[in-house]
FINUDREN-416744 format. One line per field, with one value per residue: residue number from 0; x, y, z of N, C-alpha, C in turn. Coordinates in steps of 0.05 Angstrom, whole numbers, plus 5000, padded with zeros to 4 digits. Atoms other than C-alpha are relative to their C-alpha. Layout:
<sedrens>
num = NUM, ...
nx = X, ...
ny = Y, ...
nz = Z, ...
cax = X, ...
cay = Y, ...
caz = Z, ...
cx = X, ...
cy = Y, ...
cz = Z, ...
</sedrens>
This chain:
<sedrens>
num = 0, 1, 2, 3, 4, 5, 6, 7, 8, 9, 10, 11, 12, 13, 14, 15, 16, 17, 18, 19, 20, 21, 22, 23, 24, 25, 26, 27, 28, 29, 30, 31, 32, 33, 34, 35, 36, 37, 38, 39, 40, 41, 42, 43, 44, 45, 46, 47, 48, 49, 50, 51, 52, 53, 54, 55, 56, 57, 58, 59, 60, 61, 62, 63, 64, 65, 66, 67, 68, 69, 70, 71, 72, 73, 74, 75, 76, 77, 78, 79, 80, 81, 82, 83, 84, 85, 86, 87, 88, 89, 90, 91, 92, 93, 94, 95, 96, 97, 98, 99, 100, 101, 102, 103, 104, 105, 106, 107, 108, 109, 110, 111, 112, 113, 114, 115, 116, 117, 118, 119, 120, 121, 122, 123, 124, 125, 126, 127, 128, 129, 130, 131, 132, 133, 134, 135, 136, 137, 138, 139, 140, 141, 142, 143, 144, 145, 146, 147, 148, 149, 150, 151, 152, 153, 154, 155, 156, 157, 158, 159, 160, 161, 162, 163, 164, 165, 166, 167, 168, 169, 170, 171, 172, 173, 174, 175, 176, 177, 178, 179, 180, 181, 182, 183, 184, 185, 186, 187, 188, 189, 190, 191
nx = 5015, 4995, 5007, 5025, 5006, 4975, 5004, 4979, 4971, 4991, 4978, 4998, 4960, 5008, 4971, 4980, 5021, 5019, 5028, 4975, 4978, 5003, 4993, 4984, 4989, 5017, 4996, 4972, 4986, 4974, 5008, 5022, 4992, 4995, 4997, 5031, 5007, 4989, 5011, 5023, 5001, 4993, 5008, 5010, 5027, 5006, 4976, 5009, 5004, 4994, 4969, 4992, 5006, 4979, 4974, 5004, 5002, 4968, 4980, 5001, 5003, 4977, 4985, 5009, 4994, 5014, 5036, 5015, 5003, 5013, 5021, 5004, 4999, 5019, 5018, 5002, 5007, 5021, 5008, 5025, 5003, 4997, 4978, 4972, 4999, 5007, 5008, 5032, 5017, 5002, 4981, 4996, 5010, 4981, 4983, 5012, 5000, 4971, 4989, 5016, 5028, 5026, 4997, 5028, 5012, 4988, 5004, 4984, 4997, 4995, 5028, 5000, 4982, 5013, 5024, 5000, 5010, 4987, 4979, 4992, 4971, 4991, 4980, 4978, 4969, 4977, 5004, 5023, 4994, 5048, 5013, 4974, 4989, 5011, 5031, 5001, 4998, 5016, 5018, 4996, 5004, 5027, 5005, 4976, 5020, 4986, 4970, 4986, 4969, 4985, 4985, 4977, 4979, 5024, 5015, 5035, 5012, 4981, 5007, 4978, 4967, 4993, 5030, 4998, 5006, 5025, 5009, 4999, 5004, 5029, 5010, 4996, 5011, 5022, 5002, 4996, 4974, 4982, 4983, 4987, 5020, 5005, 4979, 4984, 5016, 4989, 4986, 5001, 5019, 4987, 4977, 5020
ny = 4988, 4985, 4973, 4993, 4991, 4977, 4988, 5020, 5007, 4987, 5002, 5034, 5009, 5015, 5009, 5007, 5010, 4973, 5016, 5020, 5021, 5036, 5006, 5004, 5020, 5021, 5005, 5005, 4974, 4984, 4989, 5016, 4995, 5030, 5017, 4992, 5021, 5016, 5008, 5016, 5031, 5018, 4987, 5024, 5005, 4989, 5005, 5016, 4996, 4978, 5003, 5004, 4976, 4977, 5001, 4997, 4966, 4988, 5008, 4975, 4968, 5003, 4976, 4988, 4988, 5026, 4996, 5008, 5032, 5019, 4981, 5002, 5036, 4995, 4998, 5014, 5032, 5011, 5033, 5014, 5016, 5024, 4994, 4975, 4967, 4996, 4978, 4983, 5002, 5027, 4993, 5015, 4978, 4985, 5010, 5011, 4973, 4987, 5021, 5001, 4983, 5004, 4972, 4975, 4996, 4982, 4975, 4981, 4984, 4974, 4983, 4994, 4982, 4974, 4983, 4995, 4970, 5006, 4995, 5030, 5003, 5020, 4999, 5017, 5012, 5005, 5020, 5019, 5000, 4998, 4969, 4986, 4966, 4986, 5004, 4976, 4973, 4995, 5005, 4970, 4981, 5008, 4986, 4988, 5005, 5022, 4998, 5022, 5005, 5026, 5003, 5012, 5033, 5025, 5011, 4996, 4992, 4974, 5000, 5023, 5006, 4978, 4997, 4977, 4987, 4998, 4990, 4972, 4976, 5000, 4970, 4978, 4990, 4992, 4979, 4983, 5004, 5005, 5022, 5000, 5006, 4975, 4975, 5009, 4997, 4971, 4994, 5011, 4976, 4968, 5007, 5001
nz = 4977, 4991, 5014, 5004, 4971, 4987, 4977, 4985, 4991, 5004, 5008, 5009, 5001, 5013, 4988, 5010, 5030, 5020, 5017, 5015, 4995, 4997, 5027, 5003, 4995, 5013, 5027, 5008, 5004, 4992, 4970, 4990, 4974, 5007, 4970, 4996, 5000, 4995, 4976, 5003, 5013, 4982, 4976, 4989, 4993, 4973, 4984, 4981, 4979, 5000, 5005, 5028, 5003, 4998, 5020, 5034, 5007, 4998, 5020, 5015, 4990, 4984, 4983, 4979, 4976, 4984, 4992, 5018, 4999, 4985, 5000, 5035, 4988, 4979, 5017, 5021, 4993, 4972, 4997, 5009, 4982, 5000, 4992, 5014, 5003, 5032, 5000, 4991, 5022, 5027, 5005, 5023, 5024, 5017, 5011, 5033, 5019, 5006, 5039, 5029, 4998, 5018, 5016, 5007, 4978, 4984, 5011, 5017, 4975, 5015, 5007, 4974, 5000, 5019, 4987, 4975, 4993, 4981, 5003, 4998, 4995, 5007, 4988, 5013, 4989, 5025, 5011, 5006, 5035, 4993, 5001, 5019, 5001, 5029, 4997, 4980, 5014, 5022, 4981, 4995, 5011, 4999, 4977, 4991, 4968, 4989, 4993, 4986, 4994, 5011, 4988, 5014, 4992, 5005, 5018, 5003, 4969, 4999, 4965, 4983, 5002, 4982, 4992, 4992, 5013, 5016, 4972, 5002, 5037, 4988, 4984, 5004, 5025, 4991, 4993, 5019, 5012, 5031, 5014, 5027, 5022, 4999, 5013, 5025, 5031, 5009, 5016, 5023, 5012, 5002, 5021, 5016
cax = 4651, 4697, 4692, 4621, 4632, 4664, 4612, 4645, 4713, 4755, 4820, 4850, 4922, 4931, 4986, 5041, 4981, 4955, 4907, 4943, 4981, 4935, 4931, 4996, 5011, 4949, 4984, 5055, 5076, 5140, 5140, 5090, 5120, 5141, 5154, 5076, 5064, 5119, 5095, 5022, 5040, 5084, 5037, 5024, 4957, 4976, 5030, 5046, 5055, 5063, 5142, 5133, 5087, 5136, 5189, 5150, 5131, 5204, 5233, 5182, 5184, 5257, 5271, 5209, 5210, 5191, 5121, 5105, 5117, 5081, 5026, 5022, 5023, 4962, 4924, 4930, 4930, 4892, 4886, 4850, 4813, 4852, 4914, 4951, 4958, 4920, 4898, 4835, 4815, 4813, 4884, 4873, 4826, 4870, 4923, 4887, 4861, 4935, 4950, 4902, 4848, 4787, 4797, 4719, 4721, 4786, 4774, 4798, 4818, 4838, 4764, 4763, 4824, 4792, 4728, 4763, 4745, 4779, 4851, 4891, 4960, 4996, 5056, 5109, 5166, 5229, 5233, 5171, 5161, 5073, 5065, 5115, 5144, 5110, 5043, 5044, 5062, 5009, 4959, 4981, 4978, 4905, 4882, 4922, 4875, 4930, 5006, 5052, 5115, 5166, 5202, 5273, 5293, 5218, 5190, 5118, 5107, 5127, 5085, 5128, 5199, 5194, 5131, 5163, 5171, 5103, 5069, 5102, 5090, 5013, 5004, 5040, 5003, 4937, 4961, 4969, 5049, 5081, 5099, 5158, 5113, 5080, 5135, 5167, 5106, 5105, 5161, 5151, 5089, 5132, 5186, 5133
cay = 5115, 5161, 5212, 5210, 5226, 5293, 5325, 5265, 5259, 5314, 5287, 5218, 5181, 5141, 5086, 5055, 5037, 5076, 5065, 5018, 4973, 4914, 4920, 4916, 4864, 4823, 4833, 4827, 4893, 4922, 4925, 4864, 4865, 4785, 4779, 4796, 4738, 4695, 4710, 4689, 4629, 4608, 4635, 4583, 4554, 4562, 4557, 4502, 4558, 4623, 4614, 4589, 4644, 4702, 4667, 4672, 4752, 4764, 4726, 4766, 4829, 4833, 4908, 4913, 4937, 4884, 4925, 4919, 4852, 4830, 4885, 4856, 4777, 4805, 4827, 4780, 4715, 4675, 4610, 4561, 4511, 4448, 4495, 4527, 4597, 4607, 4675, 4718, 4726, 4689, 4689, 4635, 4676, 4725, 4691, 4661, 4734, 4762, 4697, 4689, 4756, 4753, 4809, 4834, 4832, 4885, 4958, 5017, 5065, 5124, 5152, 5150, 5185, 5240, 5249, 5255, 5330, 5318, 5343, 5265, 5247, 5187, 5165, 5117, 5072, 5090, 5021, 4999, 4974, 4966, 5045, 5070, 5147, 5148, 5126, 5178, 5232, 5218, 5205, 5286, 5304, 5277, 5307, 5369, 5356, 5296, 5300, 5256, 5234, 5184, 5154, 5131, 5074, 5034, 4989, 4982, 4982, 5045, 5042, 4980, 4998, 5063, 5082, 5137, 5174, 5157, 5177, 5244, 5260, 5233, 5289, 5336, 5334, 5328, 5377, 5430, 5420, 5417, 5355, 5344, 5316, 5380, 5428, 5383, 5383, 5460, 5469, 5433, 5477, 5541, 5515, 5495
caz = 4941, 4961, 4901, 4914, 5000, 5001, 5048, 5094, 5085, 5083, 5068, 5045, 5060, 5010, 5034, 4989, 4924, 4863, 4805, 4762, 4815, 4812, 4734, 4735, 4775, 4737, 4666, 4675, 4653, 4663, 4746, 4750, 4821, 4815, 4890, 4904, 4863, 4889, 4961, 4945, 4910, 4975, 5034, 5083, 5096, 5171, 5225, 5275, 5328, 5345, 5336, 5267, 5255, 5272, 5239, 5168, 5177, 5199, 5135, 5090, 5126, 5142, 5156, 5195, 5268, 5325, 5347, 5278, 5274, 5332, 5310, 5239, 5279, 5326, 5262, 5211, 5255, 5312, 5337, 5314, 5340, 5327, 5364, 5312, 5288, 5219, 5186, 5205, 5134, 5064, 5057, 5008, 4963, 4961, 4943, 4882, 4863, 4858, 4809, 4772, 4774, 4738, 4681, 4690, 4761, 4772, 4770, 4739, 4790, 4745, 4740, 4817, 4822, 4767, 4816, 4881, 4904, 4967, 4989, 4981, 5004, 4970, 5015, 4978, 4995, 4942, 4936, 4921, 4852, 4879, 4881, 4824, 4819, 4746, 4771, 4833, 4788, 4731, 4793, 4813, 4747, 4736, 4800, 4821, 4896, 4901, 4928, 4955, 4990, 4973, 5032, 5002, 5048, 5044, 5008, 4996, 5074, 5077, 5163, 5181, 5147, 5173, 5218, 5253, 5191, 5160, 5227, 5219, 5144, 5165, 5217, 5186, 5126, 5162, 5199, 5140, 5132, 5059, 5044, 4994, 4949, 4950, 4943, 4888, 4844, 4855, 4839, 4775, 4762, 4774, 4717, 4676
cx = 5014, 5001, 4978, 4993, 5010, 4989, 5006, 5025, 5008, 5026, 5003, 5026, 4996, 5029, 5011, 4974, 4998, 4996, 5026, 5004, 4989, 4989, 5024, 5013, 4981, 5016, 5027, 5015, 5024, 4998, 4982, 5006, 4996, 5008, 4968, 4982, 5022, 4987, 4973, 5004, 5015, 4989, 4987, 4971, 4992, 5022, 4998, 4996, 5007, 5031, 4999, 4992, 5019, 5021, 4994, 4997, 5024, 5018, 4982, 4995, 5032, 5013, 4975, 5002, 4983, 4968, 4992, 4992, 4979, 4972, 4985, 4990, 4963, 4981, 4991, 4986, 4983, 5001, 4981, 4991, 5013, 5038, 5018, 4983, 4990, 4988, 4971, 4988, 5003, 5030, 5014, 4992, 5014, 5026, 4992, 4996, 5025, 5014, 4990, 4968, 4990, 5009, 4973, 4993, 5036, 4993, 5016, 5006, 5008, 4980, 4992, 5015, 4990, 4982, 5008, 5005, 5014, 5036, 5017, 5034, 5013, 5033, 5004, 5018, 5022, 5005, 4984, 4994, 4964, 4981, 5029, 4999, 4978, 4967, 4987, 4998, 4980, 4974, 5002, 4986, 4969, 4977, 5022, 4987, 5029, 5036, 5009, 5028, 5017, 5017, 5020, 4999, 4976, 4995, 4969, 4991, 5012, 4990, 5017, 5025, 5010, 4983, 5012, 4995, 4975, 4990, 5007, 4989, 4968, 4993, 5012, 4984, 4964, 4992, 4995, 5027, 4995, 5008, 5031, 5001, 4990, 5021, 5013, 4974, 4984, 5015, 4999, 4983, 5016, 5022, 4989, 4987
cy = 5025, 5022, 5007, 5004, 5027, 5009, 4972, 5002, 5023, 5006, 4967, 4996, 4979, 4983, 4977, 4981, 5024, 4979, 4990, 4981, 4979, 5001, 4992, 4976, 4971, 4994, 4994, 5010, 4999, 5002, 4988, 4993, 4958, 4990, 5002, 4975, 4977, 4995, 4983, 4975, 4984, 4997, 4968, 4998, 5010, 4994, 4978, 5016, 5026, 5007, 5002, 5032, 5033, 4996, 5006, 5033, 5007, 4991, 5017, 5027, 5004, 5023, 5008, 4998, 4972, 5015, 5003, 4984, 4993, 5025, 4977, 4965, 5009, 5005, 4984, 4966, 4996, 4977, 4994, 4982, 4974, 5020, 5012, 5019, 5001, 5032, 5005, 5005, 4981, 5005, 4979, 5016, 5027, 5003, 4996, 5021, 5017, 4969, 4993, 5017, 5003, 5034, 5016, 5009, 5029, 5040, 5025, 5018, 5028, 5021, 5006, 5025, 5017, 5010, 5007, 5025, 4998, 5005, 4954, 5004, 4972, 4997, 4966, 4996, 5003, 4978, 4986, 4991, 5000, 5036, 5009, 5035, 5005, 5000, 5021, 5024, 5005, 4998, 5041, 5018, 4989, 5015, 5021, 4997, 4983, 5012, 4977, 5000, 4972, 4999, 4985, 4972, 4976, 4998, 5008, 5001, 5014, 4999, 4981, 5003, 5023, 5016, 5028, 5021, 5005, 5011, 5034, 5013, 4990, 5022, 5013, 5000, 4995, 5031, 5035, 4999, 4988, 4977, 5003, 4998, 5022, 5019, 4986, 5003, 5036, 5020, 5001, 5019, 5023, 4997, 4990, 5022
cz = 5009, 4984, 5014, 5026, 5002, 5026, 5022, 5008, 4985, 4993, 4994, 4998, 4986, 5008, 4987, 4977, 4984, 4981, 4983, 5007, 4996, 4976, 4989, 5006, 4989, 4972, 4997, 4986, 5013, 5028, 5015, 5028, 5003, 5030, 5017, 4990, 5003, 5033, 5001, 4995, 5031, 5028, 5009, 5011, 5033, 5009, 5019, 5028, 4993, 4991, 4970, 4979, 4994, 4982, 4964, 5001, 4995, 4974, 4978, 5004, 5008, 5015, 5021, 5035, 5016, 5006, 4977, 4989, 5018, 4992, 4980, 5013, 5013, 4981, 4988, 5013, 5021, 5001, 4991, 5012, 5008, 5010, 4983, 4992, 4966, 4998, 4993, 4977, 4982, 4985, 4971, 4973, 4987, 4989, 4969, 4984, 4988, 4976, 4989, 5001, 4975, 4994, 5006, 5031, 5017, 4993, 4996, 5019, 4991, 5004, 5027, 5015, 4986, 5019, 5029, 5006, 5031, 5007, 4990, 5008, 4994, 5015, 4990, 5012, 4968, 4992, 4993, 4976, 4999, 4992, 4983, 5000, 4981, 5003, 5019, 4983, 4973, 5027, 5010, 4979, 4997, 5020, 5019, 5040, 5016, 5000, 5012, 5008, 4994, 5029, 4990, 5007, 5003, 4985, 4999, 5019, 5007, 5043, 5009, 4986, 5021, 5015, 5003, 4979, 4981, 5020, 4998, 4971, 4998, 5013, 4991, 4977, 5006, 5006, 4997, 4989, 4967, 4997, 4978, 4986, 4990, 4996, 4978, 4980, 4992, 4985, 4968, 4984, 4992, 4976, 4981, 4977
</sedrens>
């Protein structure tokens, strides 16, 4: 859809994914990101309470920030009727789809990336093994429209390890600012 909106959308943040990651993590490639399907396989049906609740984000979120914790708690969960805290969507289903996805039902995201006419901004966590360097940079070269930043010290939640600095490299690259994504794959051009 979004190749096919430009008169719409006039830009696009693309945040800690690219085309690939959930081929990747279906086939068990090199980088099949094995805590993605360790989490799924152990995600709880539900909590006894808000306590327990917090305590599971905070053990798999560990460097994130408390208002993103209780952000991330306020989104995901809600009471239920029989008093505990269970999650707002199909947290089952998508569990199941991350361990065992139907080969005809995932899609190719390359050819998306090829039609998007639209500036784009892909912002990475250095540690992320979900959105890889090699996949960002063939995602660039595919579409020169697309750039990106790598934040060193996040993971794949690059808004909850480090918001402040996603928040800024968001408006500034709304704003018109260079990214370092951008001047690095410049560079590259100009030495090229």
């Amino acid at each position: 859809m979004l190749a096919t909106t430009t008169s719409i959308v006039e830009k696009v943040v693309i945040n800690g994914t690219g085309a690939g990651s959930v081929l990747t993590v279906a086939s068990g490639t090199v980088g099949s990101q094995d805590w993605i399907k360790a989490e799924m396989a152990a995600l709880p049906e539900d909590f006894a309470d808000w306590g327990a609740a917090r305590a599971y984000w905070r053990n798999a979120r560990p460097s994130v920030g408390e208002e993103a914790l209780e952000q991330r708690l306020a989104e995901s969960l809600g009471e239920t009727p029989d008093g505990r805290v269970g999650w707002r969507y199909d947290a089952a289903g998508i569990s199941r789809t991350r361990l065992e996805p139907d080969p005809a039902r995932i899609v190719d995201l390359w050819p998306v990336v090829e039609a998007i006419r639209t500036p784009a901004f892909v912002i990475r966590g250095g540690k992320s093994d979900f959105c890889r360097l090699d996949t960002v940079l063939e995602m660039e070269r595919r579409n020169p429209r697309f750039t990106h930043a790598t934040v060193p010290m996040a993971s794949h939640y690059v808004h909850d390890d480090a918001a402040d600095v996603f928040h800024a490299l968001v408006e500034g690259w709304l704003a018109g600012v260079r990214s370092g994504g951008t001047a690095a794959r410049d560079q590259r051009k100009s030495q090229g």
